[in-house]
NUTITOR-905877 format. One line per field, with one value per atom (N, C-alpha, C): residue in one letter; atom name; x, y, z. Coordinates in nm, 2 decimals, always signed. Layout:
<rs>
kolza <- A;...
nupa <- CA;...
c1 <- X;...
c2 <- Y;...
c3 <- Z;...
</rs>
This chain:
<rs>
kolza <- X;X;X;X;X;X;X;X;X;X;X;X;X;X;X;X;X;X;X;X;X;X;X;X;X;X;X;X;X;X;X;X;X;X;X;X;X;X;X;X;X;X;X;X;X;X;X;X;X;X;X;X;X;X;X;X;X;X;X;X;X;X;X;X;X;X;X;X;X;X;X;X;X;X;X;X;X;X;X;X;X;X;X;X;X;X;X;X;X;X;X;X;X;X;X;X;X;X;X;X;X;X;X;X;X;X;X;X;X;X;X;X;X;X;X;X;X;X;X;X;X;X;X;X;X;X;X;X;X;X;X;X;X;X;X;X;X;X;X;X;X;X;X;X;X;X;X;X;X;X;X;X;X;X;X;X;X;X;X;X;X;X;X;X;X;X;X;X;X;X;X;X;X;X;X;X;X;X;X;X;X;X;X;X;X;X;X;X;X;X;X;X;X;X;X;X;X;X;X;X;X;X;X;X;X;X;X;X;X;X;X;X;X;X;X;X;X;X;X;X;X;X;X;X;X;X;X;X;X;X;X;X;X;X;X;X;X;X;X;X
nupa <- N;CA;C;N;CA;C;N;CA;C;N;CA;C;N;CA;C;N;CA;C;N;CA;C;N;CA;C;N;CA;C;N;CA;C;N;CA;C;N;CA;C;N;CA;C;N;CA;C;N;CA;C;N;CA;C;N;CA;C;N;CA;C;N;CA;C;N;CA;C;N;CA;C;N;CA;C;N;CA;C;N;CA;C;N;CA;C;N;CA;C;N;CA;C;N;CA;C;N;CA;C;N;CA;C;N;CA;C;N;CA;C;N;CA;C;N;CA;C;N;CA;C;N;CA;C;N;CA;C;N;CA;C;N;CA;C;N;CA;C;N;CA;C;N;CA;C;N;CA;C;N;CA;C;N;CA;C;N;CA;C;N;CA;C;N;CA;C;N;CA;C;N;CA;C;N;CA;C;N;CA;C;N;CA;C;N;CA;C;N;CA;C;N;CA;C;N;CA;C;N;CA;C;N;CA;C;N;CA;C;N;CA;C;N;CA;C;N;CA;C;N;CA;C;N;CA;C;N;CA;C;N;CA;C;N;CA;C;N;CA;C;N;CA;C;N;CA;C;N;CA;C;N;CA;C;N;CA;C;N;CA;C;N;CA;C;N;CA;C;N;CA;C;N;CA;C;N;CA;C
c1 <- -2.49;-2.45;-2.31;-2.31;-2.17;-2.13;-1.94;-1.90;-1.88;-1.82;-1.78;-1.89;-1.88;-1.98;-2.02;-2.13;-2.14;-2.10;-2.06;-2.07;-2.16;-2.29;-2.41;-2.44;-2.38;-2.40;-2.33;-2.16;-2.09;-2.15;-2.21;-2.28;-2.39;-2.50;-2.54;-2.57;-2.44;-2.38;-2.34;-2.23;-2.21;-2.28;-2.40;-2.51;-2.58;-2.66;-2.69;-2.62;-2.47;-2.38;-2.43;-2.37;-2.42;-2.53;-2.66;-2.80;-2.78;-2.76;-2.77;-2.69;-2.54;-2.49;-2.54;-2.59;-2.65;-2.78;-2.85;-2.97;-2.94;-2.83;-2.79;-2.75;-2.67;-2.62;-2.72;-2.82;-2.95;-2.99;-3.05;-3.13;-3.06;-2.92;-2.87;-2.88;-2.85;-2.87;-2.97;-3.07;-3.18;-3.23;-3.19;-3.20;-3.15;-3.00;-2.92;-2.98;-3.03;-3.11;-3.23;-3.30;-3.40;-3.42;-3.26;-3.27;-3.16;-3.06;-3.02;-3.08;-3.21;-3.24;-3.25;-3.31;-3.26;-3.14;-3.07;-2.88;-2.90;-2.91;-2.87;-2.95;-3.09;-3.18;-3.21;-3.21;-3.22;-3.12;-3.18;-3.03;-3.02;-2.99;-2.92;-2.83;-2.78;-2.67;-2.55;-2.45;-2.32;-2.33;-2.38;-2.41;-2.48;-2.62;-2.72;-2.71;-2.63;-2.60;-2.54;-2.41;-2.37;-2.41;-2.54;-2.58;-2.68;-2.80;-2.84;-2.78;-2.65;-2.58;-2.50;-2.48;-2.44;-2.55;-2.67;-2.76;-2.79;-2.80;-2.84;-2.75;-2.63;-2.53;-2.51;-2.56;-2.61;-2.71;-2.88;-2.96;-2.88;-2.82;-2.79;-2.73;-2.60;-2.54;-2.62;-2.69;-2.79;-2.87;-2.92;-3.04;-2.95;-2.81;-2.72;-2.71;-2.64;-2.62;-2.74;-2.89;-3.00;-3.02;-3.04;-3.06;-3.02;-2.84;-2.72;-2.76;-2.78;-2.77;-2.93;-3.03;-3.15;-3.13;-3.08;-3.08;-3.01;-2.92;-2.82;-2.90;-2.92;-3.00;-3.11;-3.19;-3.32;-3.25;-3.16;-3.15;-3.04;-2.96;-2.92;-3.06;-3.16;-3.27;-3.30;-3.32;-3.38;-3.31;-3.13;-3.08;-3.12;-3.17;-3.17;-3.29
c2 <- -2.48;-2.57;-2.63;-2.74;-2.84;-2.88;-2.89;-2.92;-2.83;-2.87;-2.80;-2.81;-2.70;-2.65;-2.72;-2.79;-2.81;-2.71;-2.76;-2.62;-2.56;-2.65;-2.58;-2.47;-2.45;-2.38;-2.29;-2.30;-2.20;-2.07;-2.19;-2.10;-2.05;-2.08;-1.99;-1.91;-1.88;-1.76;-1.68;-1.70;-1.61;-1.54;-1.60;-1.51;-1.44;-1.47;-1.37;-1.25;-1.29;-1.17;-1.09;-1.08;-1.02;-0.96;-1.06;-0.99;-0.89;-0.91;-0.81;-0.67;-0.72;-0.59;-0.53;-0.53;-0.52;-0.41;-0.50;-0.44;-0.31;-0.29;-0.22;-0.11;-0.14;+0.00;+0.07;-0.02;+0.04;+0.13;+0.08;+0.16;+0.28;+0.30;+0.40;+0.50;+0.45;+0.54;+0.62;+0.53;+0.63;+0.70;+0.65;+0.72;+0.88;+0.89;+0.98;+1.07;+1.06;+1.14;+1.17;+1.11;+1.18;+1.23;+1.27;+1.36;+1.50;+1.45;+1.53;+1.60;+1.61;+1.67;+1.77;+1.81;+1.98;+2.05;+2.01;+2.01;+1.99;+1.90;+1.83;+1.88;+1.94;+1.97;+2.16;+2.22;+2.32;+2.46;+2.57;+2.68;+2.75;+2.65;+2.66;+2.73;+2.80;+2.87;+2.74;+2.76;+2.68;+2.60;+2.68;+2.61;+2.51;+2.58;+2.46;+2.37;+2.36;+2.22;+2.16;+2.19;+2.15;+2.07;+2.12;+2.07;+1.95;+1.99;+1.92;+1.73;+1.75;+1.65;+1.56;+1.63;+1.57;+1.51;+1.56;+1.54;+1.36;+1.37;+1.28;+1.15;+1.19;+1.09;+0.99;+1.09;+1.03;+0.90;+0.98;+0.89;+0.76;+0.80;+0.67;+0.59;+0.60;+0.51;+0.44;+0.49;+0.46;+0.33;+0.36;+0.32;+0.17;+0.15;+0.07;-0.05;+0.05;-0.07;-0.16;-0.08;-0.15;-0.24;-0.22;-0.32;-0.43;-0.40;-0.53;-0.64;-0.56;-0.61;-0.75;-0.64;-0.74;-0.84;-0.78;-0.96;-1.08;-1.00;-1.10;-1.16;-1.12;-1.21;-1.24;-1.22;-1.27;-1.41;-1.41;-1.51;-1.63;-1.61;-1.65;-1.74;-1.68;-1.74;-1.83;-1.79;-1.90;-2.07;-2.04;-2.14;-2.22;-2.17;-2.25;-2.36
c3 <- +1.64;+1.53;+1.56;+1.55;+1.59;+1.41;+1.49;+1.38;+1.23;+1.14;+0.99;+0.92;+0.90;+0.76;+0.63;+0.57;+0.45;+0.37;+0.24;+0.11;+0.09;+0.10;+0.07;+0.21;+0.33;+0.41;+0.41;+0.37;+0.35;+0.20;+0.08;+0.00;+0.02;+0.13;+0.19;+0.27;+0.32;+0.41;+0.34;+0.25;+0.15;+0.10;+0.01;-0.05;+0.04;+0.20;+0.22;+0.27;+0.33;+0.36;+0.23;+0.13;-0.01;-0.02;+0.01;+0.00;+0.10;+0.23;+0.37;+0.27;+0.22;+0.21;+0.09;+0.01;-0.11;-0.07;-0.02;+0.02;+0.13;+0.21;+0.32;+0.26;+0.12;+0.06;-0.01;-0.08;-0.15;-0.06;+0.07;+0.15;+0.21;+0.24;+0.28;+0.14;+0.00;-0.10;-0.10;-0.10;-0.08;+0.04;+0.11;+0.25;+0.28;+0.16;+0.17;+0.07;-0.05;-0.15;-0.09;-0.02;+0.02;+0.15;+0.22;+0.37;+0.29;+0.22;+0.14;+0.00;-0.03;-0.17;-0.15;-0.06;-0.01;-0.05;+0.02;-0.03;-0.20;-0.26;-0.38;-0.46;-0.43;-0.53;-0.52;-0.42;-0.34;-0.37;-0.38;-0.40;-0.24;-0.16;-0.05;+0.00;+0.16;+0.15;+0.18;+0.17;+0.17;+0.34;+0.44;+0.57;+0.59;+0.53;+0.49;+0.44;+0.33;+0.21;+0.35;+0.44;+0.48;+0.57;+0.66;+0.79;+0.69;+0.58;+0.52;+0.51;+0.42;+0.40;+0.50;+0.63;+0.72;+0.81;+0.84;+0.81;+0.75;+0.59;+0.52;+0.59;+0.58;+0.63;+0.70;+0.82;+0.93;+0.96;+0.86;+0.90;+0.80;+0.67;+0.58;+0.68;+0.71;+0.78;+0.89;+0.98;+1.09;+0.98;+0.90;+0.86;+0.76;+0.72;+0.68;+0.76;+0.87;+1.01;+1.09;+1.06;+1.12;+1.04;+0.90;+0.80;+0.76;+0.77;+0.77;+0.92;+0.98;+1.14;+1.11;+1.09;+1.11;+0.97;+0.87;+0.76;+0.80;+0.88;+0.92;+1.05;+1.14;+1.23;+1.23;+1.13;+1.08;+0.98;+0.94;+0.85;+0.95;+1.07;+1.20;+1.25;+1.25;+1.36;+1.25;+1.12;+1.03;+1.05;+1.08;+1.07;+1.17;+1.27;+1.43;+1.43
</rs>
């Protein structure tokens, strides 16, 4: 793309930055409740909560960055 941005292009970059991160924190939420409910729901020893949650963390953030990554370049290729 050549040249300065329309408004209507900068307002829809904006919104889907928003959707991407929106949707990126939803899915790590739940991502993290259900690798962690063990931990969170479980009468666990204090190691286990531990490995559990670190654990959860992990896949969350993993599963954040794939998500933000593909809305954003799935909505990249739309522009082209």
């Amino acid at each position: 793309m050549t040249g300065p941005r329309t408004q209507d292009e900068r307002d829809a970059l904006t919104i889907e930055i928003v959707f991407a991160l929106v949707t990126a924190g939803l899915l790590a939420a739940v991502l993290y409740v259900a690798v962690a409910s063990p931990a969170l729901f479980g009468d666990l020893e204090r190691a286990h909560e531990r490995a559990w949650q670190g654990a959860a963390f992990a896949v969350a953030t993993v599963g954040f960055a794939i998500r933000l990554v593909r809305a954003l370049w799935l909505f990249s290729r739309q522009r082209r």
